[in-house]
N, C-alpha and C positions, 0 to 999 in steps of 0.2 A: 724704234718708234712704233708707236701703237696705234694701227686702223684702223676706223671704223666709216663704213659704207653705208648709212640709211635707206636709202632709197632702193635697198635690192629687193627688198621686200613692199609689195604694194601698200600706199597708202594713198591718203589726202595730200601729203606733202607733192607725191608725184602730179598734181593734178596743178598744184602752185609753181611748182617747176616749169612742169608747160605753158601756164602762161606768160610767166616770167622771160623767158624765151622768142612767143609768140608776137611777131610783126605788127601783129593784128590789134594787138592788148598791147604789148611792152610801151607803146607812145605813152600812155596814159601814165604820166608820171605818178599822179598821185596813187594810183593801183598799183602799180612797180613797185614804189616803198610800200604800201602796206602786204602786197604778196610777197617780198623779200621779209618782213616782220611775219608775217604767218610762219614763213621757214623756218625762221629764228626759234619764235616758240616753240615748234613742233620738236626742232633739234634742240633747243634748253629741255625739253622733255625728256628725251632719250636720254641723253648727259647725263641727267640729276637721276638716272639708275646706275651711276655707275661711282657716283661721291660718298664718300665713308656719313654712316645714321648713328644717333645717337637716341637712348629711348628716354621718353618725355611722359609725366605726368601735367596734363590739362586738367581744368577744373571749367566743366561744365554749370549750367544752372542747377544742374540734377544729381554730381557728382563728378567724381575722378574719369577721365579715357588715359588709359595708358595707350601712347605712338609714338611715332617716330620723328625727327626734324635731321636735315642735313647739319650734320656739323662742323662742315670748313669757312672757313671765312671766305669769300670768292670777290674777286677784284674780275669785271669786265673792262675788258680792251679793245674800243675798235681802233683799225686802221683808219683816219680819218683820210679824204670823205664817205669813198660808197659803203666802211663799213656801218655808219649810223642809223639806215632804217634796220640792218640785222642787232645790230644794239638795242636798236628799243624793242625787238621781238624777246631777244634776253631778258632784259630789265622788266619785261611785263612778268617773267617767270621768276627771275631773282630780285622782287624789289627793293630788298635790304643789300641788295652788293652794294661794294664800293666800287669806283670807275676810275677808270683812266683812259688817256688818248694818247695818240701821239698820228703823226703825219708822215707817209713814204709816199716818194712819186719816185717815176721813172727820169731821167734827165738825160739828154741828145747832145752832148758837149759837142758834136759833129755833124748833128744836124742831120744823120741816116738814121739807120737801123740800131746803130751801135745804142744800150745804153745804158747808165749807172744808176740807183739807185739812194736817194737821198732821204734822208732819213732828218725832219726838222722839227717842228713843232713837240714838244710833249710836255703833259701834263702826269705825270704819274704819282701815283698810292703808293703809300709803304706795301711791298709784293712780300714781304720775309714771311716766312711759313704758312704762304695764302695761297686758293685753289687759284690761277691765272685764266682766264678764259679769253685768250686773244684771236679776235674776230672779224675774218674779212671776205667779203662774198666771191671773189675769184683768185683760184690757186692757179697761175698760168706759169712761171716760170718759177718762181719758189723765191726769188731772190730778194724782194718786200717781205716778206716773212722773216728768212734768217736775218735781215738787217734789222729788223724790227726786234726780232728775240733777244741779239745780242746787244741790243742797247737797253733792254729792261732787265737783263741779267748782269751786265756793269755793276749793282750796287744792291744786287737782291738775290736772295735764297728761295724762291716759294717752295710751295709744301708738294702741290701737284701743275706741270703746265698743259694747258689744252689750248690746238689751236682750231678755228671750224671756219670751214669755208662751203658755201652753197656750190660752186661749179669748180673740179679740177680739172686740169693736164696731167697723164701719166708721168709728163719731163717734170712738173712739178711736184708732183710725191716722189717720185724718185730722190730730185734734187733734196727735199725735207729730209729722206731716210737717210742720206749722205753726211751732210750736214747739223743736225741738231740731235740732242742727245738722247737714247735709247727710252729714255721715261717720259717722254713728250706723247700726247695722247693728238692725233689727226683725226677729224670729223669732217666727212665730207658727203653732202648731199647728193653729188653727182658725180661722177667719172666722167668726163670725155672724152673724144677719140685723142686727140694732138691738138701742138700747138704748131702755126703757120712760119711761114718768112720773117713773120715780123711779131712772132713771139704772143700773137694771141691764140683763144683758147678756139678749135671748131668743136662742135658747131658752136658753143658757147652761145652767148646772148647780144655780144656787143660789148661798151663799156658803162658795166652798173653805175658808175658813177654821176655820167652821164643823163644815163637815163631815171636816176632817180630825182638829179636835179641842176640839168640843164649843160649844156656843150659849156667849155672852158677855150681858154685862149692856148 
């Protein structure tokens, strides 16, 4: 698998990051999602240097510009829910993809620590020989991801898969690199230290989910 790190290098992203993070700011739901959408774009930015160009005659008022256009077809995927404000930071950058969802949560059969991964809801795109872009703001344990990949691969071929997530765990790229297969592209905002007792990310942020739109039962 293929990694890539944005954040090593200073930007503007880092400064969205910190708030995103920040006690101080993070309440302010509506700010949350749109500084989680700030990431998005910034990371559909870097991405779209790395998808195969095709060269293009425009016809200006004045004449021809010979440039360039991406030319894969590109299906976005979030994890629903906290992947949808980093979806609409996508979609501001690709607004010709086509979309797909689909839904993982964690599940407590035991009501501790212990827990499985449930993989429900989807609505998916024909994926056959399309760039995949599946999208979710925390990589803590890895294990919503593989279950997520391997139910959009059931019934599809794409051309190239990319997955991006704003904050990881080391136990969860690892896990990724275990797991899913050698031509998968990882984008990741952040590196953090570990993950805790109970399989969240420190220092992480909390649960994006959450805090983009409101505690759950």
């Amino acid at each position: 698998m293929q990694i890539h790190y944005i954040s090593e290098n200073n930007s503007v992203l880092n400064h969205f990051l910190g708030q995103i993070r920040n006690i101080n700011v993070q309440n302010d739901s509506m700010r949350f999602r749109k500084n989680i959408e700030r990431i998005g774009e910034i990371m559909a930015y870097e991405l779209s240097k790395t998808l195969p160009y095709k060269n293009v005659d425009i016809q200006t008022p004045l004449g021809i510009k010979k440039t360039t256009e991406i030319a894969s077809d590109i299906v976005l995927c979030p994890i629903l829910r906290a992947g949808l404000p980093l979806h609409n930071g996508f979609l501001n950058y690709f607004d010709y993809a086509e979309n797909s969802f689909v839904s993982a949560c964690r599940f407590h059969p035991n009501n501790d620590d212990y827990f499985e991964i449930r993989v429900e809801y989807q609505a998916i795109s024909d994926l056959n020989n399309k760039t995949v872009l599946l999208l979710d703001p925390m990589l803590a344990t890895g294990q919503s991801i593989v279950a997520v990949h391997e139910k959009l691969m059931q019934n599809a071929s794409p051309a190239e898969f990319h997955i991006v997530v704003v904050i990881a765990a080391p136990e969860g790229v690892a896990f990724l690199e275990k797991n899913l297969p050698d031509n998968c592209h990882l984008w990741v905002a952040a590196l953090d230290e570990k993950l805790n007792e109970k399989n969240y990310i420190v220092p992480g942020l909390g649960d994006a989910g959450d805090l983009a739109y409101g505690s759950k039962l």
